[in-house]
C-alpha positions in Angstrom: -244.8 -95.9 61.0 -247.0 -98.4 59.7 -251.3 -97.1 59.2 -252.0 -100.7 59.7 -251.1 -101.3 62.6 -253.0 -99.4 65.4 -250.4 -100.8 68.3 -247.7 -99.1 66.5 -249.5 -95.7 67.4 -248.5 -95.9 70.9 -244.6 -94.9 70.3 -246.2 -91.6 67.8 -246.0 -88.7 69.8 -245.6 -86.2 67.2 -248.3 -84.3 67.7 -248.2 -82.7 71.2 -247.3 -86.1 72.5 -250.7 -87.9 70.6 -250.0 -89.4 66.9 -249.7 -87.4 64.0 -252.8 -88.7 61.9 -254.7 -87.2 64.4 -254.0 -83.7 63.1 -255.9 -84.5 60.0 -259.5 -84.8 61.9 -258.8 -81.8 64.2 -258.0 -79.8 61.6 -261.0 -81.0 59.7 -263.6 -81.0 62.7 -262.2 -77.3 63.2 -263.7 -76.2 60.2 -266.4 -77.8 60.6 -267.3 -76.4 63.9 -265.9 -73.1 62.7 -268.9 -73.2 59.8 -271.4 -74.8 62.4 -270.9 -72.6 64.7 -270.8 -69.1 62.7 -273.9 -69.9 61.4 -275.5 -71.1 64.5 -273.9 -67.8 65.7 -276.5 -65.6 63.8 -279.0 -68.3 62.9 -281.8 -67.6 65.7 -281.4 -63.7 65.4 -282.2 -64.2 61.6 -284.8 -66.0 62.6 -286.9 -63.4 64.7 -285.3 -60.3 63.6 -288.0 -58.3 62.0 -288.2 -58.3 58.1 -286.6 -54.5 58.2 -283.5 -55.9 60.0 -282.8 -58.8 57.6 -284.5 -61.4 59.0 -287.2 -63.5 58.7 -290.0 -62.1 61.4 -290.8 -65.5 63.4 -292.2 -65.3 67.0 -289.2 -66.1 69.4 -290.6 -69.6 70.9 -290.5 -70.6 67.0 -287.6 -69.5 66.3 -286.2 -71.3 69.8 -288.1 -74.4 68.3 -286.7 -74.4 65.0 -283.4 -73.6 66.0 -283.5 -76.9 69.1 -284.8 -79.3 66.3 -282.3 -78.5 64.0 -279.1 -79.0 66.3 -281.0 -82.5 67.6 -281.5 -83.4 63.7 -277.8 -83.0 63.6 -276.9 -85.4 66.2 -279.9 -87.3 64.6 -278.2 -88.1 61.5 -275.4 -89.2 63.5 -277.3 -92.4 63.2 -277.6 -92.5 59.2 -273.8 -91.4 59.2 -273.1 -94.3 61.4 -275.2 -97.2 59.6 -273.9 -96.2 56.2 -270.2 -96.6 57.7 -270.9 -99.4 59.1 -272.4 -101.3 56.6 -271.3 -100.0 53.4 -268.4 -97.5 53.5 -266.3 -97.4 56.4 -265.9 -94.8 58.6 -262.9 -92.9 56.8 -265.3 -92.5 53.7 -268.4 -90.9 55.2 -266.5 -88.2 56.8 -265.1 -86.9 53.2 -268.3 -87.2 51.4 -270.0 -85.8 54.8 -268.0 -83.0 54.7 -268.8 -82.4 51.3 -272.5 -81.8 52.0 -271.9 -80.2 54.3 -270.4 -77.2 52.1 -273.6 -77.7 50.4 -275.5 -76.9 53.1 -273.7 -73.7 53.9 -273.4 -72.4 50.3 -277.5 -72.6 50.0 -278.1 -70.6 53.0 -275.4 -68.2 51.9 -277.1 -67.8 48.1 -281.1 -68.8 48.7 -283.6 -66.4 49.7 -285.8 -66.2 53.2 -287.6 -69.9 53.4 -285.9 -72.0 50.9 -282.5 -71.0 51.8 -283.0 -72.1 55.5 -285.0 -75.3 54.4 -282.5 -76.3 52.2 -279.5 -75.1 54.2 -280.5 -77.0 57.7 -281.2 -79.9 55.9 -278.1 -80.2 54.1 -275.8 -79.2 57.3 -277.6 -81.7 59.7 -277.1 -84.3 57.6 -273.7 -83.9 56.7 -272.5 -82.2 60.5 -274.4 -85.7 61.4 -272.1 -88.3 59.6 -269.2 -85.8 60.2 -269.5 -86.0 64.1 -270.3 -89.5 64.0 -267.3 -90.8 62.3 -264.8 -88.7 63.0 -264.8 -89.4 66.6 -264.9 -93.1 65.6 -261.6 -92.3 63.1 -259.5 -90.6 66.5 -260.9 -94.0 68.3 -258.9 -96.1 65.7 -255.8 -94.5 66.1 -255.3 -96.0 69.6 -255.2 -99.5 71.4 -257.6 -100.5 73.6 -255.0 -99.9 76.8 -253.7 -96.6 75.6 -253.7 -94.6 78.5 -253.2 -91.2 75.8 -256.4 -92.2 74.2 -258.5 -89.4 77.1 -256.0 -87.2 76.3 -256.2 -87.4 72.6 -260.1 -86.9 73.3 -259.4 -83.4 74.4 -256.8 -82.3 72.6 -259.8 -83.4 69.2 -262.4 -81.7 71.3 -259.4 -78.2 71.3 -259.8 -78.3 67.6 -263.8 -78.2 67.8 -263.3 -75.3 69.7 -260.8 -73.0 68.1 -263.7 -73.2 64.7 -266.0 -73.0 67.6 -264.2 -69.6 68.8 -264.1 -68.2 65.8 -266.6 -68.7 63.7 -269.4 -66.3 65.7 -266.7 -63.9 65.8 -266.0 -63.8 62.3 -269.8 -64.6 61.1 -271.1 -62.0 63.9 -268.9 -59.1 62.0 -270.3 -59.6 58.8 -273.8 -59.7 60.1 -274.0 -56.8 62.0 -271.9 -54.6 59.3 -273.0 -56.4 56.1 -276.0 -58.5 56.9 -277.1 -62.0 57.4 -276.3 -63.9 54.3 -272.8 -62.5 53.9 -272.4 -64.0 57.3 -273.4 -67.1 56.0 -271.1 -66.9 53.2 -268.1 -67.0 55.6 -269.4 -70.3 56.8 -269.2 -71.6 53.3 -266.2 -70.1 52.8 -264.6 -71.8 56.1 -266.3 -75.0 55.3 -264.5 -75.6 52.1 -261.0 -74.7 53.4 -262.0 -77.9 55.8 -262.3 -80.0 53.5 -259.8 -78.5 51.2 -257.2 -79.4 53.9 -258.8 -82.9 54.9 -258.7 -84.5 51.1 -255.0 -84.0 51.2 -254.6 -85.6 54.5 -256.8 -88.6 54.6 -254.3 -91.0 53.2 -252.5 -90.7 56.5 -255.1 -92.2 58.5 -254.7 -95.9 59.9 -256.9 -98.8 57.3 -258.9 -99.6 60.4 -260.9 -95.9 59.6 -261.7 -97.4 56.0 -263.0 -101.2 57.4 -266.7 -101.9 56.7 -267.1 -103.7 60.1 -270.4 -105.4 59.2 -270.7 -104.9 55.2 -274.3 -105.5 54.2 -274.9 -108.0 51.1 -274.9 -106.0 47.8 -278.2 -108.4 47.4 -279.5 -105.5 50.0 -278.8 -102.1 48.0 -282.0 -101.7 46.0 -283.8 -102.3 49.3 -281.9 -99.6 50.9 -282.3 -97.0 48.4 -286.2 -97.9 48.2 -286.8 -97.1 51.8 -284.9 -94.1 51.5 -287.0 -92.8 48.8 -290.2 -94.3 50.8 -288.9 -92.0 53.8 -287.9 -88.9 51.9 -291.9 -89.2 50.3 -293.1 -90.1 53.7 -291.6 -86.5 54.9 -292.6 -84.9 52.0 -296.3 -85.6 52.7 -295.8 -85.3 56.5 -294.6 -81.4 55.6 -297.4 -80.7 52.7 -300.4 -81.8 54.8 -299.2 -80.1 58.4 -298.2 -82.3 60.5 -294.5 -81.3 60.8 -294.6 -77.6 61.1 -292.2 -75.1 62.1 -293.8 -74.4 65.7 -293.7 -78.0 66.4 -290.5 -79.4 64.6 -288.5 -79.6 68.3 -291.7 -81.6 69.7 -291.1 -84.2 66.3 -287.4 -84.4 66.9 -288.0 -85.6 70.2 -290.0 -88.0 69.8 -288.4 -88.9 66.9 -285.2 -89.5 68.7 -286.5 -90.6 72.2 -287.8 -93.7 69.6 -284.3 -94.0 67.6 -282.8 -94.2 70.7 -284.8 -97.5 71.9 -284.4 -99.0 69.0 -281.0 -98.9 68.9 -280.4 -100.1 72.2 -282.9 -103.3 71.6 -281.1 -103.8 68.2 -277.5 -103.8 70.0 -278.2 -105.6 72.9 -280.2 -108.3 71.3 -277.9 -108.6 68.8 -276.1 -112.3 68.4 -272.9 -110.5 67.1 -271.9 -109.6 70.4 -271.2 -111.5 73.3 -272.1 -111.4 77.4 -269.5 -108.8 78.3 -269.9 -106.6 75.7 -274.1 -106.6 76.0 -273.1 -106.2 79.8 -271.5 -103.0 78.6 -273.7 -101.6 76.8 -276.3 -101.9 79.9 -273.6 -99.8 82.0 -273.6 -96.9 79.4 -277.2 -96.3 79.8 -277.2 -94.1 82.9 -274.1 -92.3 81.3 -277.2 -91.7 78.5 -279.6 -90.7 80.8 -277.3 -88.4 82.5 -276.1 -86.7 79.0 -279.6 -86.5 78.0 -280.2 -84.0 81.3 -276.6 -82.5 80.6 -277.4 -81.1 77.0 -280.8 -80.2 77.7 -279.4 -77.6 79.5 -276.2 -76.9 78.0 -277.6 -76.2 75.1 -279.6 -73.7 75.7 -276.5 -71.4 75.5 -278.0 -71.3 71.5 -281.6 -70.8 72.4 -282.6 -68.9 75.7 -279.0 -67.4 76.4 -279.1 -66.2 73.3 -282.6 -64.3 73.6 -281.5 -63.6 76.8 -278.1 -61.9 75.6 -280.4 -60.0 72.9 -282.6 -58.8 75.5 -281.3 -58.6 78.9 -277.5 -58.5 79.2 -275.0 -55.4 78.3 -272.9 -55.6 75.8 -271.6 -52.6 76.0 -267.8 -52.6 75.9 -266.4 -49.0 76.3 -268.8 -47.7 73.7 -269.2 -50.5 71.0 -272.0 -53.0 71.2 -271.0 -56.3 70.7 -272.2 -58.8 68.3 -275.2 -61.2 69.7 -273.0 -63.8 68.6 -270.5 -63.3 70.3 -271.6 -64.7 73.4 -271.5 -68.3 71.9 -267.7 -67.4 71.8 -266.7 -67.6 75.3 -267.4 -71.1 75.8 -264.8 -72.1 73.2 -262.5 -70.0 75.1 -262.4 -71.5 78.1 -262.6 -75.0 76.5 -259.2 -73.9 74.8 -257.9 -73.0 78.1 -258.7 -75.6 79.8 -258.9 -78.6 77.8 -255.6 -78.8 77.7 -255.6 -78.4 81.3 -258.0 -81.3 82.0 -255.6 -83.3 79.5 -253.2 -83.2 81.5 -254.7 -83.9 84.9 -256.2 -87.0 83.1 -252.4 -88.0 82.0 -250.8 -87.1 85.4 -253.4 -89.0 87.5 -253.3 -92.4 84.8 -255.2 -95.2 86.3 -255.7 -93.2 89.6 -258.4 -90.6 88.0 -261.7 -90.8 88.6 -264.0 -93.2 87.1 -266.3 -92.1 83.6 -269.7 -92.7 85.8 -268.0 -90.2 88.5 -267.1 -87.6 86.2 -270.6 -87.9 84.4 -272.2 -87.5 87.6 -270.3 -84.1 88.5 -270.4 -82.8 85.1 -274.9 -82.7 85.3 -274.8 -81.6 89.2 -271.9 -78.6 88.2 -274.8 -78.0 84.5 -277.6 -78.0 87.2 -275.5 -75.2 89.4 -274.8 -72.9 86.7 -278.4 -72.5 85.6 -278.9 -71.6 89.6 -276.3 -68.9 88.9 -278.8 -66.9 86.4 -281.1 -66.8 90.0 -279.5 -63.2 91.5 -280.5 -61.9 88.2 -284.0 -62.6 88.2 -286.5 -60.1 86.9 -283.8 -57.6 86.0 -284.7 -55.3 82.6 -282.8 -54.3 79.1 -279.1 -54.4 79.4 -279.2 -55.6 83.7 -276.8 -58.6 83.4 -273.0 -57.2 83.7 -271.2 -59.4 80.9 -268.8 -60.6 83.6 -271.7 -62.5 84.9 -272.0 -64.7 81.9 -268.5 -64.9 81.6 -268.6 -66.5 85.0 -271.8 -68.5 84.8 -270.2 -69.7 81.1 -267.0 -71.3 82.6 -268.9 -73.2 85.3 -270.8 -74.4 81.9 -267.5 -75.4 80.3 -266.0 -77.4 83.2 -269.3 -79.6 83.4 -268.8 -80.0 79.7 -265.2 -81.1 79.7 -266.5 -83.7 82.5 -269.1 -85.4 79.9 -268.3 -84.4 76.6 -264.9 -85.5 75.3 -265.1 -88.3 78.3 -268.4 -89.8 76.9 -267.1 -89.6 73.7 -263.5 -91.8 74.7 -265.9 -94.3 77.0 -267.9 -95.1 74.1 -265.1 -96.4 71.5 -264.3 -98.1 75.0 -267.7 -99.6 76.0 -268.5 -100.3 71.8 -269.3 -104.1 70.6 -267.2 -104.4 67.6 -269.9 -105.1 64.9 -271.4 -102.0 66.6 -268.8 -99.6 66.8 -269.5 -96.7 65.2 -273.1 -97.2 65.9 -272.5 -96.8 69.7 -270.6 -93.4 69.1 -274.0 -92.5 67.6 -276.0 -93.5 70.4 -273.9 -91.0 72.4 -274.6 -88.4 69.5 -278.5 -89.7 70.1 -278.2 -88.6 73.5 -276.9 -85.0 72.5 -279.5 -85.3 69.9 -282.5 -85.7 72.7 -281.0 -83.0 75.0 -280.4 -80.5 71.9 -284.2 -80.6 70.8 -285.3 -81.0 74.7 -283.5 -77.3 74.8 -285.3 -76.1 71.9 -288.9 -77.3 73.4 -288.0 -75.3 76.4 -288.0 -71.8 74.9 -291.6 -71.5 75.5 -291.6 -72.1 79.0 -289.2 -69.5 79.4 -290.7 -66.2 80.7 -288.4 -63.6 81.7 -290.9 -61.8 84.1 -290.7 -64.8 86.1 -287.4 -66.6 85.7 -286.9 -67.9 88.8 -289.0 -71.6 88.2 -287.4 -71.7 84.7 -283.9 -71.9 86.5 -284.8 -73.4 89.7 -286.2 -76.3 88.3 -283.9 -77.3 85.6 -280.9 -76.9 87.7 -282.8 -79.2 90.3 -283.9 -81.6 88.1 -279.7 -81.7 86.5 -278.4 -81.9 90.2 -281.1 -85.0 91.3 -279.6 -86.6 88.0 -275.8 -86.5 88.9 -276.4 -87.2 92.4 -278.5 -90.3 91.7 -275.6 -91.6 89.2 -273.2 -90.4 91.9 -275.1 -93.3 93.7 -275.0 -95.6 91.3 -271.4 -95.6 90.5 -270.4 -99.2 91.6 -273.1 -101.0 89.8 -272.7 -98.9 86.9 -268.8 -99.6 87.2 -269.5 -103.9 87.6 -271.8 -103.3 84.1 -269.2 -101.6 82.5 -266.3 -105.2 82.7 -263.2 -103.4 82.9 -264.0 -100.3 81.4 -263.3 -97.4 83.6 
């Protein structure tokens, strides 16, 4: 089989029916999310467990905030991850040395005390999950022709590997916690971390030379200029953080903004760029509802990290025939499902070919299903300590995952799809920009959340994600006549 040649790709089927190179960055994004999501697992409880518990003693609504701007700094730096492939190493390239940060990342918040190890630790991991993410969907995109009818497919069966690391790493992480303490729990992230990338160095010389192209390499005349600004915004943060401004009780506040500002940006850059021509600017007008609509999407979905989790601390029993489960654990039953039925979706998507329904259509169903879920916490309003039956959030949890598998891996395949070619990994992080928004938007929410009186909190957010699917519902024909071709 020849790496050059993406075409050639189409008659691999040696991996469930997808090509084999694409075993390399599942196996490497299932690390990755195994490490991400262990320590996400126990990452909010460390924040507001008391001092006496191992933790670090922050109100909950800062702890929410922190724990919001984090994850949308991690689809943030989707955008640095991007540029630099982009313009100076390729995509291929970013995703090792990414990865390799990563490990950093995870090693400081295993060996650094209280402040500094968080600091240091969320910094390192958002950068590095950020040009991770980015690239390596833009790596599965190469390893398919434009008319591949797998390429969906192939999306899912990645988004599987996400979600076995995703399974188990509060599982594992959640163990040690509760029986060792935090930072041993953060050790296993390190620990799972490196066996990624362990696994990934020995397999990247599989992958196809379109995931090492520079698709718009910037003049080497334009290096010093790049690292000065880099420096200039390192300093400028540095300041920002000495004199006040960015705090920990408003960090989720600055990401948004931060983002909502990144994101307009990029879309004026793109679309008024003279390296692309009227059908692909014509495209990238059609994927902004699908943005809009993700934005409302992840604002909700990911709560499952910031109120569910207070939420599954304070209100739901865990009780299983005499042993308390983990906290963490409840971030594990969304990665069940997703096993169980990513594979499902898969293959409806396969069966139905061409005849499936369009990306705008499954957007549009994925935020009005999001918007019904959070109307599913409504019959257990007001309850007190340990009132929510586990089955419930089993229950409300797969309504969660089937709106995900409607947006998530779709949004990630129409993007390669609706990409300009000078812009291409850039457009997968304009997706990552709108999980970015949504992520910190779920963090901001915290405070509003007041479980004496839960029944606005739910109402209205589940509302507000149902208006925003059936509006795009609405909209699918012009959306469709933006999009040229691309379904």
């Amino acid at each position: 089989m020849s790496t050059s040649d993406t075409t050639a790709e189409t008659s691999d089927t040696r991996f469930f029916g997808q090509p084999w190179a694409l075993v390399h960055i599942f196996g490497v994004e299932m690390w990755e999310r195994f490490s991400f999501y262990g320590m996400q697992g126990i990452l909010l409880i460390y924040l507001y467990f008391s001092v006496s518990e191992g933790g670090l003693g922050l109100s909950q609504a800062v702890a929410g905030g922190i724990v919001g701007a984090y994850g949308g700094s991690v689809y943030l730096s989707t955008i640095l991850g991007a540029w630099i492939a982009d313009r100076m190493l390729g995509s291929e390239r970013v995703l090792f040395l990414s990865a390799i940060v990563i490990v950093a990342g995870h090693v400081a918040l295993a060996l650094l005390p209280g402040f500094l190890g968080v600091g240091v630790g969320l910094v390192l991991v958002a950068l590095g999950s950020g040009g991770l993410k980015a690239n390596a969907t833009s790596v599965v995109g190469t390893l398919y022709s434009a008319d591949d009818t797998r390429r969906d497919a192939g999306f899912s069966l990645f988004y599987l590997g996400i979600n076995l690391g995703a399974f188990m790493g509060p599982i594992l992480t959640g163990i040690l916690q509760s029986s060792l303490g935090f930072h041993y729990g953060f050790g296993l992230a390190a620990i799972g971390m490196t066996l990624g990338l362990v696994q990934y160095s020995f397999g990247r010389r599989a992958l196809p030379d379109e995931a090492r192209r520079v698709p718009n390499p910037l003049p080497s005349a334009r290096y010093p200029l790049v690292a000065i600004i880099a420096l200039a915004a390192i300093a400028a943060i540095v300041v920002l953080v000495m004199v006040g401004v960015i705090r920990a009780d408003n960090l989720s506040t600055i990401v948004i903004i931060g983002t909502v500002v990144a994101a307009v940006a990029y879309f004026a850059v793109i679309l008024s760029s003279r390296l692309i021509d009227g059908t692909e600017r014509s495209r990238v007008w059609g994927f902004l509802p699908l943005f809009v609509t993700s934005v409302a999407f992840w604002s909700l979905y990911q709560q499952q990290f910031t109120v569910l989790t207070v939420y599954s601390d304070e209100r739901l029993d865990r009780n299983i025939l005499g042993f308390v489960m983990p906290v963490s654990w409840v971030q594990s039953i969304n990665p069940v499902f997703i096993i169980i039925l990513s594979g499902v979706f898969a293959a409806i998507w396969t069966r139905l070919g061409t005849r499936q329904p369009s990306t705008p259509v499954k957007f549009a169903l994925g935020a009005m299903i999001m918007g019904s879920a959070f109307l599913l916490f409504l019959p257990f309003a007001g309850g007190g300590p340990n009132s929510t039956p586990l089955l419930a959030i089993v229950g409300i949890l797969l309504v969660f995952t089937i709106a995900e598998l409607l947006i998530s891996p779709v949004g990630l395949s129409v993007t390669t799809k609706l990409a300009p070619k000078a812009f291409h990994t850039q457009m997968v992080a304009l997706f990552f920009l709108s999980i970015a928004l949504g992520t910190a938007i779920s963090g901001w929410l915290v405070q509003f959340y007041d479980p004496k009186n839960e029944v606005p909190y739910f109402s209205i957010l589940g509302g507000i994600a149902i208006v925003v699917g059936l509006g795009l519902l609405l909209s699918v024909k012009p959306v469709l006549r933006l999009m040229k071709g691309v379904s």
